[in-house]
C-alpha positions as CSV (number, residue, x, y, z in Angstrom):
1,X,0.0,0.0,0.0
2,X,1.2,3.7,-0.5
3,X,0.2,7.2,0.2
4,X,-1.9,8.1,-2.8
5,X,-3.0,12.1,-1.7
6,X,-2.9,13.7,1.2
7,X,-5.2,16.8,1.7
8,X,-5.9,19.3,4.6
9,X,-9.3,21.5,5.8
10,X,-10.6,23.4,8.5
11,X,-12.5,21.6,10.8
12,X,-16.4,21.0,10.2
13,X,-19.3,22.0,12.2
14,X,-18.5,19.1,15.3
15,X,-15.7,20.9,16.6
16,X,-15.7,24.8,16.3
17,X,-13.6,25.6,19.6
18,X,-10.0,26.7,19.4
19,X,-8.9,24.1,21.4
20,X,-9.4,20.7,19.2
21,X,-7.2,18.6,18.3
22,X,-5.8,18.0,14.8
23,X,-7.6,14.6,13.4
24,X,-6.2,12.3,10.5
25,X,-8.5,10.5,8.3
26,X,-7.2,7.6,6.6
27,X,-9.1,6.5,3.5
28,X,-9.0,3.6,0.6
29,X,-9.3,4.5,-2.6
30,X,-11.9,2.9,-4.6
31,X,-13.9,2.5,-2.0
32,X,-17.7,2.4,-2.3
33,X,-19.8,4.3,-0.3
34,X,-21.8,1.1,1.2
35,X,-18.1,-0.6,1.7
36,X,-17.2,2.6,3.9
37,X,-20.5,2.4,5.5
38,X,-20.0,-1.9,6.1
39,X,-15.7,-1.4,6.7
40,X,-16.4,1.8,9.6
41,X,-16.2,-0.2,12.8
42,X,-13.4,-2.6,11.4
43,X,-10.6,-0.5,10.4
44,X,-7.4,-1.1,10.3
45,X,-6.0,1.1,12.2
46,X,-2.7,-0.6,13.2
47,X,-1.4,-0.6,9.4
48,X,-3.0,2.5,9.0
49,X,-1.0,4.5,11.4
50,X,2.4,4.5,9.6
51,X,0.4,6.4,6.8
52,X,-0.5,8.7,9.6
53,X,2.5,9.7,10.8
54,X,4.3,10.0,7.2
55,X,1.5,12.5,6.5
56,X,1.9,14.5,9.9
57,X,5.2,14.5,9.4
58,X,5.1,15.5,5.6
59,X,3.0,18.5,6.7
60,X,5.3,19.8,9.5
61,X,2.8,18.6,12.6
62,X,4.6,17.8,15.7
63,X,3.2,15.6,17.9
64,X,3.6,13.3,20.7
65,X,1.1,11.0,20.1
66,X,-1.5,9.6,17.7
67,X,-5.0,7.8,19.2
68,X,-7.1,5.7,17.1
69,X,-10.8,7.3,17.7
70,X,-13.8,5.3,16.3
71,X,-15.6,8.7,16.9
72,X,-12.6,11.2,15.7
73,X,-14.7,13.0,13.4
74,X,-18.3,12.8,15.0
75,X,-19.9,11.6,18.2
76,X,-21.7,8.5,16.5
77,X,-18.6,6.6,15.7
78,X,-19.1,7.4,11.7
79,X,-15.8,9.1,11.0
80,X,-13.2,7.3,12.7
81,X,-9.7,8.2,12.6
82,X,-6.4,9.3,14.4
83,X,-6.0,12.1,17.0
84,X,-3.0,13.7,17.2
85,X,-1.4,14.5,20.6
86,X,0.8,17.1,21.8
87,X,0.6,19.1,18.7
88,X,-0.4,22.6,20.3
89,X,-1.5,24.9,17.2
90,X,-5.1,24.7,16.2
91,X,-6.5,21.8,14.9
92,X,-7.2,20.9,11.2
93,X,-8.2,17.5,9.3
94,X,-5.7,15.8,7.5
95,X,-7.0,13.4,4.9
96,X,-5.3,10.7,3.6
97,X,-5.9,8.6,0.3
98,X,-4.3,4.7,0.5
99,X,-4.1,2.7,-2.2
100,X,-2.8,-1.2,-2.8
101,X,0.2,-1.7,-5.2
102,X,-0.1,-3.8,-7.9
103,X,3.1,-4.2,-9.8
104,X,4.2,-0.2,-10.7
105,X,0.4,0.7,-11.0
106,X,-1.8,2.3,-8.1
107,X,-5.0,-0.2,-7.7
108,X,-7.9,0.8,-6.0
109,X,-8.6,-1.3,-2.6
110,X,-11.8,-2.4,-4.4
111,X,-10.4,-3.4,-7.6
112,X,-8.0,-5.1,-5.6
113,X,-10.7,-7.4,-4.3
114,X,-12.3,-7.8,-7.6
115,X,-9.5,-9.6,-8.7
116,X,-8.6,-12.3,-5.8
């Protein structure tokens, strides 16, 4: 797997105050929406993290820490992702795009499993 995009925003509407923390949102590509809907609770987060850090890291955020949140982007568990600890500036999403290597050629997760 490799880091296909990585893209920043502000924070939405769930956490206006000056005091949040940064969140990183890691994301297949190819995915469906049903998939995301049926994969939300069962993430990978362990191999996820290194794609994480790389993009914290890549975008000059220090941290100490980062938590695995099933609820990091909303309080019903929909949006789960990584918190990032110890970084003291205000917060911002991070969103990352993961794809599966096939060969030289970025496949899509879900093309990926088409063809096993």
């Amino acid at each position: 797997m490799r880091i296909v995009d990585v893209t920043t925003s502000e924070h939405g509407y769930r956490r206006l105050d000056a005091g949040s923390k940064t969140r990183i949102f890691v994301c297949p590509t190819g995915e469906s929406i049903m998939e995301n809907l049926a994969n939300r609770r069962e993430r990978p987060s362990k191999l996820w993290r290194p794609y994480a850090i790389k993009a914290a890291e890549a975008l000059g955020v220090a941290f100490e820490s980062l938590g695995w949140s099933q609820k990091a982007g909303c309080n019903c568990g929909c949006s789960p992702g990584f918190i990032v600890k110890g970084d003291h500036r205000p917060g911002f999403d991070i969103h990352v795009d993961i794809a599966e290597l096939a060969g030289d050629n970025v496949v899509s997760l879900a093309e990926s499993r088409m063809a096993r």
